[in-house]
C-alpha positions as CSV (number, residue, x, y, z in Angstrom):
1,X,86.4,-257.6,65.6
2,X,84.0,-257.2,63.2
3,X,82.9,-260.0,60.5
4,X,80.7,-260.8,58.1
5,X,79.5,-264.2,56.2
6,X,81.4,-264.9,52.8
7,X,78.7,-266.6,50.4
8,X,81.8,-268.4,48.3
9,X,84.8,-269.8,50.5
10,X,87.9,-267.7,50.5
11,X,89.5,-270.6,49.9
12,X,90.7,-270.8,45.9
13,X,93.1,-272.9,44.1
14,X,96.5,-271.1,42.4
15,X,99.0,-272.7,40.0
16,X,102.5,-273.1,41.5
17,X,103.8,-269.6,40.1
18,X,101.0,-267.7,42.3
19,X,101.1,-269.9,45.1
20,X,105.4,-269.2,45.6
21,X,104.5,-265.3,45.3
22,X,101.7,-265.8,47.7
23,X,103.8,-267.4,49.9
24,X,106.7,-263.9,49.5
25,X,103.9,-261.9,50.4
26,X,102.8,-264.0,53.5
27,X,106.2,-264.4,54.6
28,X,106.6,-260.0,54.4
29,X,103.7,-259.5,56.3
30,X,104.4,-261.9,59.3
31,X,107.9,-260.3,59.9
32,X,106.3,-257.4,61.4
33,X,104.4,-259.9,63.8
34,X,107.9,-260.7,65.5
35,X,108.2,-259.3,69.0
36,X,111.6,-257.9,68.9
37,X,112.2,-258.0,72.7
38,X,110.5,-261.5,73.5
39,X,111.3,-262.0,77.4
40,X,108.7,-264.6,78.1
41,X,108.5,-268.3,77.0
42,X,104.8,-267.4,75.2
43,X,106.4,-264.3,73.8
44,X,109.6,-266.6,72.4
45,X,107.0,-269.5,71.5
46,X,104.8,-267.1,69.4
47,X,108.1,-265.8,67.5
48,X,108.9,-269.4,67.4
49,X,105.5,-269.9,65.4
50,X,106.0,-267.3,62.7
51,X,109.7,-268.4,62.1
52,X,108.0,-272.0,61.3
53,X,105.5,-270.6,59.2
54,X,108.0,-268.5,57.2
55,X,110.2,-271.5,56.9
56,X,107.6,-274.0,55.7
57,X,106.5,-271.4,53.1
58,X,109.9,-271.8,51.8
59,X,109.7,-275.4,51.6
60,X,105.9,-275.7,50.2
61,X,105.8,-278.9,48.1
62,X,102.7,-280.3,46.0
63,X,100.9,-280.7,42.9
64,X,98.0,-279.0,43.9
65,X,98.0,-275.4,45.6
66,X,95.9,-273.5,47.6
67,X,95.2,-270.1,49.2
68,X,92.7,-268.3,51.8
69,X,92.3,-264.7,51.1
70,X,91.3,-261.9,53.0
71,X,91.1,-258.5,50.7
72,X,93.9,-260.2,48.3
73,X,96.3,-261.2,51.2
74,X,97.1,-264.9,52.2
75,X,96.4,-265.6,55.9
76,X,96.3,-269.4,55.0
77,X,98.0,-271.5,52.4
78,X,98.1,-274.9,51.3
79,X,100.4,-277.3,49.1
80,X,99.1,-280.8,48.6
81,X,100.6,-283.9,46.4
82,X,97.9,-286.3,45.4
83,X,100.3,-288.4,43.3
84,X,99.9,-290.9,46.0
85,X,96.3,-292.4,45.2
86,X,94.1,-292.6,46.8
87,X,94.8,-290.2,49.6
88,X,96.3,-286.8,49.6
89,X,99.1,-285.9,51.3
90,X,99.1,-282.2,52.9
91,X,102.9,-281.4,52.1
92,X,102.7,-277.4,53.5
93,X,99.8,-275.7,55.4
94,X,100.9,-272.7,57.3
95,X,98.4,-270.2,58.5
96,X,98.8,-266.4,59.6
97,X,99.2,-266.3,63.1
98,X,97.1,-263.1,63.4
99,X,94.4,-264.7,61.8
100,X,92.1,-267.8,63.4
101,X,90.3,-270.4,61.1
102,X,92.3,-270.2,58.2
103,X,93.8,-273.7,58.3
104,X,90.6,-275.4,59.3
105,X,89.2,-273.3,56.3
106,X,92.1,-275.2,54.1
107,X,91.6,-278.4,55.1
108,X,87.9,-278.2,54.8
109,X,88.1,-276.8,50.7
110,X,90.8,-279.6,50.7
111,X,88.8,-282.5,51.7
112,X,85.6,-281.5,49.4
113,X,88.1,-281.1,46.4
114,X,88.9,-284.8,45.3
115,X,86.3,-287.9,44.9
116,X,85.1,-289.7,47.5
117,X,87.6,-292.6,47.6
118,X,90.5,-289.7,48.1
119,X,89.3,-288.7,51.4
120,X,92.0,-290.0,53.5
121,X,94.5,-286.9,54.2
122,X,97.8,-287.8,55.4
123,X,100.7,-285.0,56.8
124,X,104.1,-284.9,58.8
125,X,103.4,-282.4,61.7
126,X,105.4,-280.2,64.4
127,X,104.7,-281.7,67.9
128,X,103.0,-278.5,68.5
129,X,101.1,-278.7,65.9
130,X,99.3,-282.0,66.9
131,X,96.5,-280.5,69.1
132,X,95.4,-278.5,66.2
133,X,95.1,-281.4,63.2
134,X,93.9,-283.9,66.2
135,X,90.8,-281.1,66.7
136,X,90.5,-281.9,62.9
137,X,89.8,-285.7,63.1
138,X,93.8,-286.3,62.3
139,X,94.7,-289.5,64.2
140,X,98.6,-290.0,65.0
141,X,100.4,-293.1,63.0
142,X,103.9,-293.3,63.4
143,X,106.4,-290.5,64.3
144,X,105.5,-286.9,63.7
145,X,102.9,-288.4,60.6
146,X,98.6,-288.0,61.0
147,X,96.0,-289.2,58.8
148,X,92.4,-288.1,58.6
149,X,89.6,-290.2,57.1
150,X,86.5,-287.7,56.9
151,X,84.1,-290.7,56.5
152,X,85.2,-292.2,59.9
153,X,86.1,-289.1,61.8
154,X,83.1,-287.9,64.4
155,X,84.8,-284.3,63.3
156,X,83.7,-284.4,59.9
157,X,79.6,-284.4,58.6
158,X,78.0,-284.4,55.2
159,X,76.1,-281.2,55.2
160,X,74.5,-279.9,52.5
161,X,76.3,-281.5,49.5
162,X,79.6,-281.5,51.0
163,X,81.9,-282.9,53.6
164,X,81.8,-279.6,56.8
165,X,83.8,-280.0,60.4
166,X,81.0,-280.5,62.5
167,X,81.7,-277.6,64.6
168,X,80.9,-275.2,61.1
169,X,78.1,-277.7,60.0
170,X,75.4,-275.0,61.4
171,X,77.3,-272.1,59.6
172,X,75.0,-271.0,57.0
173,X,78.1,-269.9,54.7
174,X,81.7,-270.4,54.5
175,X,83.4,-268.1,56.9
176,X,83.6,-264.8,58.6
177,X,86.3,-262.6,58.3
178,X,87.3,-258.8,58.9
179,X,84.8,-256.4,57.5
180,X,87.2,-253.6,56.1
181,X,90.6,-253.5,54.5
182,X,91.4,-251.5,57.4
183,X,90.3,-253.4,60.3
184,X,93.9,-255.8,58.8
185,X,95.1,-257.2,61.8
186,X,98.4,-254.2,62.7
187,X,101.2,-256.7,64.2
188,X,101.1,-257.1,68.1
């Protein structure tokens, strides 16, 4: 697939108008990923995985909202509350399932976003979701809830000005996407 490297982060932050019809257009686009006919346990788990995603864009909660963009379309969004000083709490972070990196793209805009003395993020997870925020530096507490503290995580490095996962710290840029508006992933 081709790519190339984004000088600015696709990452920007929306009001809570933009973010819910960010979220209606996210949630159009991913219907067509359903496989109608799914016979197989990955085929029913991937369904499985867009039905979540749709549903948590429903039920996106925050004071503070976020969006990854690829040519004006969401493949990641991000609601998070940070009424609850000194750490944020990630209330919604769904990602296209078509589209890899977006949510470690969120969480790393999220974490450079607020002071130092906010960098513990906190969030209520699927089960299956675990592997993904523990790859993150996200340590389980009780139940289905993680936290990450960037400055005690071996995931997480200051790098030029600002807090990188240390698997991007070599990046020279943000990100890379899809080249061409047409190269948009078709659904499977």
């Amino acid at each position: 697939m081709p790519y190339v490297w984004l000088p600015a982060s696709p990452v920007r932050q929306v009001d809570g108008k933009e973010f819910s019809r960010l979220c209606s257009v996210f949630k159009h686009e991913t219907v067509g990923w359903v496989l109608p006919h799914a016979s197989s346990e990955e085929q029913r788990q991937w369904n499985e995985r867009i039905s979540m995603a749709n549903v948590l864009s429903e039920l996106a909660f925050g004071t503070d909202f976020f969006a990854c963009l690829l040519h004006s379309r969401p493949v990641g969004l991000a609601a998070v509350d940070r009424s609850d000083q000194p750490g944020v709490h990630i209330g919604t972070l769904i990602a296209h399932p078509g589209q890899q990196g977006a949510g470690s793209i969120l969480v790393e805009h999220i974490v450079n976003c607020w002071p130092p003395g906010s960098l513990q993020l906190e969030l209520v997870t699927l089960l299956e979701s675990r592997p993904f925020y523990q790859r993150l530096g996200f340590e389980p507490m009780a139940r289905n809830k993680m936290r990450l503290d960037v400055t005690k995580s071996p995931r997480w490095v200051r790098s030029g000005g600002r807090w990188r996962l240390t698997a991007y710290r070599h990046l020279p840029n943000h990100a890379a996407f899809i080249e061409k508006d047409e190269d948009w992933p078709t659904s499977p």
